[in-house]
PDB file of N, CA, C and O in Angstrom:
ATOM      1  N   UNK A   1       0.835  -1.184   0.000  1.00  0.00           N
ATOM      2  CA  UNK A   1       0.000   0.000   0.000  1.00  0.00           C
ATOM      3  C   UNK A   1       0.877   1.243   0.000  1.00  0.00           C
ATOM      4  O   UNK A   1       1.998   1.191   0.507  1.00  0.00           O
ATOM      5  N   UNK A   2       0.396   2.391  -0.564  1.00  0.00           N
ATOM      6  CA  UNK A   2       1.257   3.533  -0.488  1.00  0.00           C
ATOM      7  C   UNK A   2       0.480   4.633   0.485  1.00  0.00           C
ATOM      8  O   UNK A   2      -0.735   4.820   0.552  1.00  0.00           O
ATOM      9  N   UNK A   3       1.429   5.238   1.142  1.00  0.00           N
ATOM     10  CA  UNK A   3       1.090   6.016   2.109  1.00  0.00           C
ATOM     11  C   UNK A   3       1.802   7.422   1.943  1.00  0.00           C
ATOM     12  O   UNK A   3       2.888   7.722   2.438  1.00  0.00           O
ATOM     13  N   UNK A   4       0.909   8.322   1.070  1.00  0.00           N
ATOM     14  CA  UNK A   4       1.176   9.519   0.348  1.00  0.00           C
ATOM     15  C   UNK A   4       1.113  10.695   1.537  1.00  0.00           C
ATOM     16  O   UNK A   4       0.176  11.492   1.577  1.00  0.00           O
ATOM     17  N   UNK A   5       2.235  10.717   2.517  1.00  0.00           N
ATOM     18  CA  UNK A   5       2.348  11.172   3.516  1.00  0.00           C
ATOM     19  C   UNK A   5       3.856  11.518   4.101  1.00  0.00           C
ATOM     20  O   UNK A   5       4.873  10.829   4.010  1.00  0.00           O
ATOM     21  N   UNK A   6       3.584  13.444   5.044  1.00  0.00           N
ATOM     22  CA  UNK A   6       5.288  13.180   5.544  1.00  0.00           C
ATOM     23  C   UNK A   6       5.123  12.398   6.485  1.00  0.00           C
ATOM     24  O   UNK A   6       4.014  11.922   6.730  1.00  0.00           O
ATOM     25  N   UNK A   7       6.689  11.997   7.506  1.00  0.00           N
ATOM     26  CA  UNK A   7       6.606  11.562   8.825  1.00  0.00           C
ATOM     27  C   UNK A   7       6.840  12.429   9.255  1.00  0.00           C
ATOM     28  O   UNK A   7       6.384  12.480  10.397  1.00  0.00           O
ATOM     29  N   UNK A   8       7.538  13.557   8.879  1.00  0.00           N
ATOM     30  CA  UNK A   8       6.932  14.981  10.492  1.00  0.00           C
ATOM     31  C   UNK A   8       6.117  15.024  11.541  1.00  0.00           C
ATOM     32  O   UNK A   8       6.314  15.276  12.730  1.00  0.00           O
ATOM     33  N   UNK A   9       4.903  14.660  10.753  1.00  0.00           N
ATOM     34  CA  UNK A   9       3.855  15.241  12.183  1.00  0.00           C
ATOM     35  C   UNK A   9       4.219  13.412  12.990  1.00  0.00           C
ATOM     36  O   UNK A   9       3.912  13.623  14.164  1.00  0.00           O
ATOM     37  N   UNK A  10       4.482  12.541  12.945  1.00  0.00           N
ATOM     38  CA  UNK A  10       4.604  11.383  13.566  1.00  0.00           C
ATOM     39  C   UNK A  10       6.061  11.768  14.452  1.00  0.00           C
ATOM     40  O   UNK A  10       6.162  11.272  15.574  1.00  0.00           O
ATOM     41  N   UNK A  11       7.122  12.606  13.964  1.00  0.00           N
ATOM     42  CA  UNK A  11       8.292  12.033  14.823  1.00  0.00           C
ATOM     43  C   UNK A  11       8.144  13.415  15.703  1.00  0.00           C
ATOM     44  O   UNK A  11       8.787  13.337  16.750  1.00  0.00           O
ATOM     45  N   UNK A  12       7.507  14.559  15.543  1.00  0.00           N
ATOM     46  CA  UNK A  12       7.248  14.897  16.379  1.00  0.00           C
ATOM     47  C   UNK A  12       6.571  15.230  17.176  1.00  0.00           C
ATOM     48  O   UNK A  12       6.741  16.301  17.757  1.00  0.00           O
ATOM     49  N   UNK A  13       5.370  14.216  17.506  1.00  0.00           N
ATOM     50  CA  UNK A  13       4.469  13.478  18.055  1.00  0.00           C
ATOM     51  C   UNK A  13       5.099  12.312  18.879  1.00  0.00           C
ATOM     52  O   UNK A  13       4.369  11.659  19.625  1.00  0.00           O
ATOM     53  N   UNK A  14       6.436  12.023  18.771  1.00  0.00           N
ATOM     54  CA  UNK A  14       6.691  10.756  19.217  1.00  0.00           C
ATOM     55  C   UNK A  14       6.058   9.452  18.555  1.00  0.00           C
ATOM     56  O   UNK A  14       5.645   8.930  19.590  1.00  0.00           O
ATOM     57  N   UNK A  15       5.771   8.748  17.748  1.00  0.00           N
ATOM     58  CA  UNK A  15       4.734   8.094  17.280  1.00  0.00           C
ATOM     59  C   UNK A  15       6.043   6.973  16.633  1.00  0.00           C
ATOM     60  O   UNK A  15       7.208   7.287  16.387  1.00  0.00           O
ATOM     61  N   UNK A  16       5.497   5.836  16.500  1.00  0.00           N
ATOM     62  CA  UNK A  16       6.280   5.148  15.973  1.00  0.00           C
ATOM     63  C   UNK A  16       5.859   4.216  14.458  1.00  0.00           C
ATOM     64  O   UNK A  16       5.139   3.241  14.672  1.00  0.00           O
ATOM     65  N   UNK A  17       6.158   4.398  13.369  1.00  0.00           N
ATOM     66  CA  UNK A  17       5.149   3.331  12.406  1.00  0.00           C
ATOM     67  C   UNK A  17       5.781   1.948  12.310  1.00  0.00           C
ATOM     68  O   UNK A  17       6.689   1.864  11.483  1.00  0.00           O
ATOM     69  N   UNK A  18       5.427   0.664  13.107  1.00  0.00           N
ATOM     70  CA  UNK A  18       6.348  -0.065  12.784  1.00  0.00           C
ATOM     71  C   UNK A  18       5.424  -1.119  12.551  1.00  0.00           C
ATOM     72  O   UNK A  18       4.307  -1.136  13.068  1.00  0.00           O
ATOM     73  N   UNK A  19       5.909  -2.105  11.696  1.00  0.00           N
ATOM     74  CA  UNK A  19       5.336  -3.339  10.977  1.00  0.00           C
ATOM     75  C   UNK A  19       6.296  -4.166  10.565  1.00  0.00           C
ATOM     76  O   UNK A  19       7.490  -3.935  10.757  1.00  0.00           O
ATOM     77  N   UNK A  20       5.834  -5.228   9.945  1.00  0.00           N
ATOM     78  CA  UNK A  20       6.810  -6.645   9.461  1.00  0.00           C
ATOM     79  C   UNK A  20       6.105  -6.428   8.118  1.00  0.00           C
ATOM     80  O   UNK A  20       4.927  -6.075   8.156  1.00  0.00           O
ATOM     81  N   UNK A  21       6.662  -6.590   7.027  1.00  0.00           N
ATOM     82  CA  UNK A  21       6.876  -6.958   5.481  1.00  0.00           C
ATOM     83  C   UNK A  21       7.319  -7.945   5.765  1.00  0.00           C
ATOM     84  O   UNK A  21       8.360  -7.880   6.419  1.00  0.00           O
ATOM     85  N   UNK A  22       6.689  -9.540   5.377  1.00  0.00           N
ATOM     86  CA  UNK A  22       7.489 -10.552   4.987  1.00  0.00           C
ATOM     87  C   UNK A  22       7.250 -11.070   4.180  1.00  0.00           C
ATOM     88  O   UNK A  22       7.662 -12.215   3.994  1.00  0.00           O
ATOM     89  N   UNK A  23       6.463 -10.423   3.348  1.00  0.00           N
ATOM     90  CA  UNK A  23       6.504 -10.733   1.641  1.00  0.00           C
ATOM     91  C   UNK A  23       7.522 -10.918   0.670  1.00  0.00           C
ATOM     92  O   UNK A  23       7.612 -11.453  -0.435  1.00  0.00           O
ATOM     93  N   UNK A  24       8.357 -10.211   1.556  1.00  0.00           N
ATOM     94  CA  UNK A  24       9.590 -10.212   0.237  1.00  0.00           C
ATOM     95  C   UNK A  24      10.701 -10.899   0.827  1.00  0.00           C
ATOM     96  O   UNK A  24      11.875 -10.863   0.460  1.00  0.00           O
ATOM     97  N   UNK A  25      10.208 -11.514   1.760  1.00  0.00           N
ATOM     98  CA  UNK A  25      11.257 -12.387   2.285  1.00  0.00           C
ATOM     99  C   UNK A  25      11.505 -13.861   1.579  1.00  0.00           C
ATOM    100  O   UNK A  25      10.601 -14.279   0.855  1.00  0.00           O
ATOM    101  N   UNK A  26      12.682 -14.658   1.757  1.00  0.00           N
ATOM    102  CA  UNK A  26      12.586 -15.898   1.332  1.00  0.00           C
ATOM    103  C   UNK A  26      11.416 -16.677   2.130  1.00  0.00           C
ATOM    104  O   UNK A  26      10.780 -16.111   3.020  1.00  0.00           O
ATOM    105  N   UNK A  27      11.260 -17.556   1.880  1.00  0.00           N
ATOM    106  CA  UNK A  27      10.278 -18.427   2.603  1.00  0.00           C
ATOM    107  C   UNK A  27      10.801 -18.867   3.768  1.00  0.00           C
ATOM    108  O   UNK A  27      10.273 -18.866   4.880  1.00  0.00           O
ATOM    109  N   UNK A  28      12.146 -19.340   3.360  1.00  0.00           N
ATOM    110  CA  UNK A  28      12.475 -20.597   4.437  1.00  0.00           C
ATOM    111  C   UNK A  28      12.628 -19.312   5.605  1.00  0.00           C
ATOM    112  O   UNK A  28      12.230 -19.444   6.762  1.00  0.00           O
ATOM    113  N   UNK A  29      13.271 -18.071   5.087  1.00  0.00           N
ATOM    114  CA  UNK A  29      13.246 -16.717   6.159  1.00  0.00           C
ATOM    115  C   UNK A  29      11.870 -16.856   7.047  1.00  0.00           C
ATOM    116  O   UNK A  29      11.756 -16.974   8.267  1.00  0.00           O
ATOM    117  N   UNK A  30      10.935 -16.807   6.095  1.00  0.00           N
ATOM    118  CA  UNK A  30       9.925 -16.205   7.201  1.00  0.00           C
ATOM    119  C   UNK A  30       8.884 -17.408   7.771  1.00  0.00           C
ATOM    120  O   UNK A  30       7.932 -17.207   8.525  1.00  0.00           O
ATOM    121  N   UNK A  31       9.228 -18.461   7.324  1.00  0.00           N
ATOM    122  CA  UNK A  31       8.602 -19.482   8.047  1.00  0.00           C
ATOM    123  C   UNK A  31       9.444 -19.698   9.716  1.00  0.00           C
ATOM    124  O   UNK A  31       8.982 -20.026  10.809  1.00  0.00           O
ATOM    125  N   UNK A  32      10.965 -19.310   9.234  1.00  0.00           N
ATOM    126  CA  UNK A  32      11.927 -19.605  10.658  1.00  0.00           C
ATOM    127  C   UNK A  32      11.261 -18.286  11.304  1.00  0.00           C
ATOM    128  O   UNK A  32      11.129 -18.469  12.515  1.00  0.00           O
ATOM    129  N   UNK A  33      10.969 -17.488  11.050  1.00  0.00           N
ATOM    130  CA  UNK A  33      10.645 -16.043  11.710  1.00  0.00           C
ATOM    131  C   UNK A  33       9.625 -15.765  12.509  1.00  0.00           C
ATOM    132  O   UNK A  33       9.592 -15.008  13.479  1.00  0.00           O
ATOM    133  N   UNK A  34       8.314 -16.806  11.773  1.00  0.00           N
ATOM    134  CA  UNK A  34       7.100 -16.481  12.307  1.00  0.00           C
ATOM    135  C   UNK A  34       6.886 -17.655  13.535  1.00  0.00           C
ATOM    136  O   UNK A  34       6.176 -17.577  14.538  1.00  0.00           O
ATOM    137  N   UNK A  35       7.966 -19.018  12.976  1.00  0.00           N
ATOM    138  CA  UNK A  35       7.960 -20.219  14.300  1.00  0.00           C
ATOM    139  C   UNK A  35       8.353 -19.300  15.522  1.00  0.00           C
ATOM    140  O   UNK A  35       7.740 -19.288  16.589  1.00  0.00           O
ATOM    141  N   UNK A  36       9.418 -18.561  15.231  1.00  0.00           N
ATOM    142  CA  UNK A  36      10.404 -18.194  16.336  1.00  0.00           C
ATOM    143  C   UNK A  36       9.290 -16.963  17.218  1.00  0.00           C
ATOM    144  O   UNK A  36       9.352 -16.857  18.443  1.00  0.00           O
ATOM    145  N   UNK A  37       8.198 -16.005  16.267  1.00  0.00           N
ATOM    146  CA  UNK A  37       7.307 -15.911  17.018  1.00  0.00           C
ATOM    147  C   UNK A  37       6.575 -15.932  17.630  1.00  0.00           C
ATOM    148  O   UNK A  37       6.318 -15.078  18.479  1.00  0.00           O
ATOM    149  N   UNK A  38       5.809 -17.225  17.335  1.00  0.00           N
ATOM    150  CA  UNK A  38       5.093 -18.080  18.060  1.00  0.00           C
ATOM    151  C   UNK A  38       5.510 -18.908  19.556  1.00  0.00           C
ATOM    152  O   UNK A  38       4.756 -19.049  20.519  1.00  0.00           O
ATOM    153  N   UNK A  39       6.574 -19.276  19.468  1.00  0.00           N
ATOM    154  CA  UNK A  39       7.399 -19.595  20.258  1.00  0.00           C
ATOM    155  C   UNK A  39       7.766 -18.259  22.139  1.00  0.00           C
ATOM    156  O   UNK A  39       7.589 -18.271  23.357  1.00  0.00           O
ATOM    157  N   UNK A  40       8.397 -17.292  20.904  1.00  0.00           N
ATOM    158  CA  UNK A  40       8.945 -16.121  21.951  1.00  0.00           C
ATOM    159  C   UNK A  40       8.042 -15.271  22.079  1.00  0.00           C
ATOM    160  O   UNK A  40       8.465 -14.243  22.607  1.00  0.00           O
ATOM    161  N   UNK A  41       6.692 -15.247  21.757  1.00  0.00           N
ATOM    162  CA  UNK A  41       5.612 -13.873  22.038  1.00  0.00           C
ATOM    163  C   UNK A  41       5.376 -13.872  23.074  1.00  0.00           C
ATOM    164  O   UNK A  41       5.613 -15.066  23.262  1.00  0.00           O
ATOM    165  N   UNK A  42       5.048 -13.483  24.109  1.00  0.00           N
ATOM    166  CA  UNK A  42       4.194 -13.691  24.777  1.00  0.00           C
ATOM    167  C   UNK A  42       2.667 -13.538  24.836  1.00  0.00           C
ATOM    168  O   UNK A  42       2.141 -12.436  24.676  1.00  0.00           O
ATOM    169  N   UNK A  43       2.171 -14.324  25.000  1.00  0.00           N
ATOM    170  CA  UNK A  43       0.736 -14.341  24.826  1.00  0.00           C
ATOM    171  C   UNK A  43      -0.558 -13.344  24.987  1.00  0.00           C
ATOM    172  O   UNK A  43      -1.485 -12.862  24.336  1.00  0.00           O
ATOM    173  N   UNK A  44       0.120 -13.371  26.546  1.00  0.00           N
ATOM    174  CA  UNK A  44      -0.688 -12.331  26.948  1.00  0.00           C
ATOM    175  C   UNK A  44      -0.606 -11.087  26.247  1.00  0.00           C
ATOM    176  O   UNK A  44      -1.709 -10.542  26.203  1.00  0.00           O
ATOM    177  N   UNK A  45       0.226 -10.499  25.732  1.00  0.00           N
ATOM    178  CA  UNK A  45       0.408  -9.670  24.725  1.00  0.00           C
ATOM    179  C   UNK A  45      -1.004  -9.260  23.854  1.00  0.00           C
ATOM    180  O   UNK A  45      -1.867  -8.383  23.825  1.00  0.00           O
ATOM    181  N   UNK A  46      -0.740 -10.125  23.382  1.00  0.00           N
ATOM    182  CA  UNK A  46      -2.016 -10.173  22.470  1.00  0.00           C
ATOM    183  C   UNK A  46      -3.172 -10.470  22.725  1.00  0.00           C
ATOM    184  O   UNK A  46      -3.884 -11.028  21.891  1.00  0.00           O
ATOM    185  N   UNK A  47      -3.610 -10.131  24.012  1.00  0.00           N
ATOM    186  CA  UNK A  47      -4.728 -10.359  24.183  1.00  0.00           C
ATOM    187  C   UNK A  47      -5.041  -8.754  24.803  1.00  0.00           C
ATOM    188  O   UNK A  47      -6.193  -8.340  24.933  1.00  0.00           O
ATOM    189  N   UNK A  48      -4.234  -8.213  25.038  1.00  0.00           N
ATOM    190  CA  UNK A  48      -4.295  -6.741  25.347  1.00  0.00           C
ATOM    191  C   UNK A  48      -4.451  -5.934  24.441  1.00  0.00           C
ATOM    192  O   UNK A  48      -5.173  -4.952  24.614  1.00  0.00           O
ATOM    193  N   UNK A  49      -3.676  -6.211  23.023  1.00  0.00           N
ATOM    194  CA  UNK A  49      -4.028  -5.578  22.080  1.00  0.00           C
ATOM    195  C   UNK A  49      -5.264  -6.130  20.566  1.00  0.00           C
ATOM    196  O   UNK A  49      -5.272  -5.679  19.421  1.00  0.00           O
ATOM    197  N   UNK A  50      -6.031  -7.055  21.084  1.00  0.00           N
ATOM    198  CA  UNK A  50      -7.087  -7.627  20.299  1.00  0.00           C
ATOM    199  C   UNK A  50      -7.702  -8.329  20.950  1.00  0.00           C
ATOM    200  O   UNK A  50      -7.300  -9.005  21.897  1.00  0.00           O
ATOM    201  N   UNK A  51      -8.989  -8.237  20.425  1.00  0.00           N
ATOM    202  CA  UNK A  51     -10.080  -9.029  20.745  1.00  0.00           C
ATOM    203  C   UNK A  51     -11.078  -9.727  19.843  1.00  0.00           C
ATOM    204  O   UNK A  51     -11.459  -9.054  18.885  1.00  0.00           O
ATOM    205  N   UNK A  52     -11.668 -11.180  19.991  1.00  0.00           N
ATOM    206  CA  UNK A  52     -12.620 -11.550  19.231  1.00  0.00           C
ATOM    207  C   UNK A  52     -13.728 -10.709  19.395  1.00  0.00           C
ATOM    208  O   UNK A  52     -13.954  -9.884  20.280  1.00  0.00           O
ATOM    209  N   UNK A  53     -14.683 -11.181  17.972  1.00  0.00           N
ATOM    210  CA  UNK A  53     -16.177 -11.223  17.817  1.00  0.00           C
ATOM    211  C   UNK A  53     -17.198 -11.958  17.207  1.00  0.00           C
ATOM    212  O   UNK A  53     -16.728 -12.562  16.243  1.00  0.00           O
ATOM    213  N   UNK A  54     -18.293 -12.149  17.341  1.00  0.00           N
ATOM    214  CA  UNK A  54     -18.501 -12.821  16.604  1.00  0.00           C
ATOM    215  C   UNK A  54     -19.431 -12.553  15.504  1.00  0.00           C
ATOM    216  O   UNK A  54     -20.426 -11.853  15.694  1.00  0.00           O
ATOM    217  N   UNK A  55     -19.120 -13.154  14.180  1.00  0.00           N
ATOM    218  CA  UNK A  55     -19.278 -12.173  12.772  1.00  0.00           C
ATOM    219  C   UNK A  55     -20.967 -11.719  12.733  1.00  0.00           C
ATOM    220  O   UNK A  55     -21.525 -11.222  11.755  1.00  0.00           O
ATOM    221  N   UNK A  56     -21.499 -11.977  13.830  1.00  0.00           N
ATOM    222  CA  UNK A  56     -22.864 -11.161  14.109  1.00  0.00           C
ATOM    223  C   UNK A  56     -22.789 -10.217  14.225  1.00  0.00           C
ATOM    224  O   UNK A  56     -23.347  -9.457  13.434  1.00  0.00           O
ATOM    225  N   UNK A  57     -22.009  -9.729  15.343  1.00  0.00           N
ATOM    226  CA  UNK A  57     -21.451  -8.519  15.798  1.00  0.00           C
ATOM    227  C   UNK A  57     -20.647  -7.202  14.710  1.00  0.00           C
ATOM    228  O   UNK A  57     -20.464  -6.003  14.920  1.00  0.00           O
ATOM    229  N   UNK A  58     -20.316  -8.058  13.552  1.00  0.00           N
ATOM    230  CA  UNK A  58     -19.406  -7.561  12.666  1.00  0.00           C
ATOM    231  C   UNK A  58     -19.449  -5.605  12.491  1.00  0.00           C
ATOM    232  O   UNK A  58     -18.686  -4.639  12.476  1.00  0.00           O
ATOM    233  N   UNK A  59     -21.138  -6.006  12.371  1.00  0.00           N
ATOM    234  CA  UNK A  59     -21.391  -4.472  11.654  1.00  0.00           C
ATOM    235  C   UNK A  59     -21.360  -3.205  12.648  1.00  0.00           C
ATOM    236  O   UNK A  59     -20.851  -2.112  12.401  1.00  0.00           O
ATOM    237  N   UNK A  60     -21.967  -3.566  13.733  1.00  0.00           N
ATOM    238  CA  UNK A  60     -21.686  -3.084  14.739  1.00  0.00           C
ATOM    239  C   UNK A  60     -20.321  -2.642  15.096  1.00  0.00           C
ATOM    240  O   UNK A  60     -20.000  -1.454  15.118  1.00  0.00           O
ATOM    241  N   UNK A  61     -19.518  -3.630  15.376  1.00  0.00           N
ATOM    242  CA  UNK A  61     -18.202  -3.383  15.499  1.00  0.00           C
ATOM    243  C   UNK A  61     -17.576  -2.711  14.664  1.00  0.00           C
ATOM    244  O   UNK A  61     -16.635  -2.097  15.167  1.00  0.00           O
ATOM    245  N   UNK A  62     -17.763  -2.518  13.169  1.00  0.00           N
ATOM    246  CA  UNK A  62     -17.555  -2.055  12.117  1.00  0.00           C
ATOM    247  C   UNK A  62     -18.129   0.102  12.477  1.00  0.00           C
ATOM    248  O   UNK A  62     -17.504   1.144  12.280  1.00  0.00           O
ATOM    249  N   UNK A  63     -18.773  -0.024  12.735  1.00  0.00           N
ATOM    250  CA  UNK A  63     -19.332   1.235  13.133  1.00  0.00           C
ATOM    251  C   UNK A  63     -18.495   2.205  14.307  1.00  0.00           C
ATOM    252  O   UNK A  63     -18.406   3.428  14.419  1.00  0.00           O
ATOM    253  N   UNK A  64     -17.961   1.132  15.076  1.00  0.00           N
ATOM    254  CA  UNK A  64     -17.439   1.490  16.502  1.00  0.00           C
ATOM    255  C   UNK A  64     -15.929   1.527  15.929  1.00  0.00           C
ATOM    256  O   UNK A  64     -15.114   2.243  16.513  1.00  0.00           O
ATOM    257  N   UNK A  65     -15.499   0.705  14.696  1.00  0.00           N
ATOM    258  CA  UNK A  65     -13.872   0.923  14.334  1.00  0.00           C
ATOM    259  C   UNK A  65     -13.621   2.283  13.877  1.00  0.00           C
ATOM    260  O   UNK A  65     -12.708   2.974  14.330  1.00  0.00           O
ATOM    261  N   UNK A  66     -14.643   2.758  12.749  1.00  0.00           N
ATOM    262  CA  UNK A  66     -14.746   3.902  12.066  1.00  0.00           C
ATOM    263  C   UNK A  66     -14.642   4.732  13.164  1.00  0.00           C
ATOM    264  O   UNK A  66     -13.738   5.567  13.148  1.00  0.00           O
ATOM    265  N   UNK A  67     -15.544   4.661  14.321  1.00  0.00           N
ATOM    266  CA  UNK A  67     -15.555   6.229  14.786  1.00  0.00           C
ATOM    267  C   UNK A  67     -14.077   6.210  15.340  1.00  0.00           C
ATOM    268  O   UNK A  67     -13.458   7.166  15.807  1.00  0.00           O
ATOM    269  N   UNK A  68     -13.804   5.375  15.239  1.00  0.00           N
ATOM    270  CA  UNK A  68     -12.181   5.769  16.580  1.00  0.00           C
ATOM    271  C   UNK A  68     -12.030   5.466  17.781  1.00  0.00           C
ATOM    272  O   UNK A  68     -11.111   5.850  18.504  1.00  0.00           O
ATOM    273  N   UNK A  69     -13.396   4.378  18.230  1.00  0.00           N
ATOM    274  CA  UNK A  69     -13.493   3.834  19.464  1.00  0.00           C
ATOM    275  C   UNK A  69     -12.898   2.510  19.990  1.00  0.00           C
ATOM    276  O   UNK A  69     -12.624   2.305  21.172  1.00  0.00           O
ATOM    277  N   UNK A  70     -12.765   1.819  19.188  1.00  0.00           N
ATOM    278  CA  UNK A  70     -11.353   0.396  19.041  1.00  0.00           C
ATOM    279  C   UNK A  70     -10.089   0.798  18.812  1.00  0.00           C
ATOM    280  O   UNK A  70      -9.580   1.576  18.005  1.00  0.00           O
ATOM    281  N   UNK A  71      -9.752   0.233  19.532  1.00  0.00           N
ATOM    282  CA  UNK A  71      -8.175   0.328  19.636  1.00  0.00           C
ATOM    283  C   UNK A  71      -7.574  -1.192  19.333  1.00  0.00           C
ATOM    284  O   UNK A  71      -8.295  -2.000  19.917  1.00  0.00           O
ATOM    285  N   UNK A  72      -6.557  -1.818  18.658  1.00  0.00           N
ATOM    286  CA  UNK A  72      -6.153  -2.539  18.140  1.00  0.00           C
ATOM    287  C   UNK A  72      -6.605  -3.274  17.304  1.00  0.00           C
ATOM    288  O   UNK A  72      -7.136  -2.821  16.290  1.00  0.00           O
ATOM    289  N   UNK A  73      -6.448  -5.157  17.652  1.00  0.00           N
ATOM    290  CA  UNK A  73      -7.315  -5.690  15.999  1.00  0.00           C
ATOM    291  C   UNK A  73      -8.623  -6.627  16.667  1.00  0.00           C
ATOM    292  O   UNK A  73      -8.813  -7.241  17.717  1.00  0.00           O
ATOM    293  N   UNK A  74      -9.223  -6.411  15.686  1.00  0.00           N
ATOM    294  CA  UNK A  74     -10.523  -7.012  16.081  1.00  0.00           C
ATOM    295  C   UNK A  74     -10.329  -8.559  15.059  1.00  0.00           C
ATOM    296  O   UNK A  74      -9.944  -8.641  13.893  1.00  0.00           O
ATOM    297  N   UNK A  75     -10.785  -9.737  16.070  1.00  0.00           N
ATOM    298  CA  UNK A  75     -10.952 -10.916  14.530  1.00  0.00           C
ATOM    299  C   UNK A  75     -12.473 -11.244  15.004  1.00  0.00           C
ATOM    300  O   UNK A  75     -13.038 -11.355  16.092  1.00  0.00           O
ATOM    301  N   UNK A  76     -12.886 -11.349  13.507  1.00  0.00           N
ATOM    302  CA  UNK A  76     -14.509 -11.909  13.680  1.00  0.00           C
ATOM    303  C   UNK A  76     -13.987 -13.256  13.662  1.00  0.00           C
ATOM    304  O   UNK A  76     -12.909 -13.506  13.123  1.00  0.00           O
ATOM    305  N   UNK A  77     -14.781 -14.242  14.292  1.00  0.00           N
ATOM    306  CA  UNK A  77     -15.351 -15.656  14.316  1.00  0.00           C
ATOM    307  C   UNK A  77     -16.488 -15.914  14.268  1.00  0.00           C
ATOM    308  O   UNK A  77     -17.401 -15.623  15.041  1.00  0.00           O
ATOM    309  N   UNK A  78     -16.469 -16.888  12.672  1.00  0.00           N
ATOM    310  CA  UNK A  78     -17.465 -16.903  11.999  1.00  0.00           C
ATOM    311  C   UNK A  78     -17.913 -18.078  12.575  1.00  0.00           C
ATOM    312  O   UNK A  78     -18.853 -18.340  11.825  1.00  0.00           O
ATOM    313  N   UNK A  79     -17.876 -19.011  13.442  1.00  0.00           N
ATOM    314  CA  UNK A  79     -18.331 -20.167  14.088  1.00  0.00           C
ATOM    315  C   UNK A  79     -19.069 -19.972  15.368  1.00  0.00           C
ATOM    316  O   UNK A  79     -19.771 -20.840  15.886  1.00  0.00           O
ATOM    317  N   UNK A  80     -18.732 -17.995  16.155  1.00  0.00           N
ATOM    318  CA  UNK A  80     -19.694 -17.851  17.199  1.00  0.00           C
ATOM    319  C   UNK A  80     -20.568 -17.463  16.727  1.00  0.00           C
ATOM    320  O   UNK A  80     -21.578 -17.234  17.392  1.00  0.00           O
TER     321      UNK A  80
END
């Protein structure tokens, strides 16, 4: 995706943009990368920064992402 933007207002904001690209990685790279995450994450982690729903809920939740009221990632589950 392109992000037609300065980082000014982010670095001096303090703000950090950080992510993993491992698209362009070799495979055997990012298969060792993502074991080794699974492994060393800690769990709880991620439960602080996401939460389920269930894809009933979707639209709703969908309403509440837009305004700016969720904070991290939401996963629907389509089996609740």
């Amino acid at each position: 995706m392109d992000l037609p933007a300065t980082v000014a207002p982010f670095i001096l904001r303090g703000v950090s943009l950080l992510g993993i690209n491992s698209v362009n990685q070799p495979y055997d790279t990012r298969v060792t990368t993502w074991q080794r995450l699974s492994r060393e994450l800690d769990r709880a982690h991620l439960e602080e920064i996401s939460h389920d729903i269930g894809l009933s809920e979707a639209i709703a939740t969908a309403d509440e992402l837009l305004a700016g009221r969720i904070r991290g990632r939401v996963i629907a589950d389509a089996t609740r």
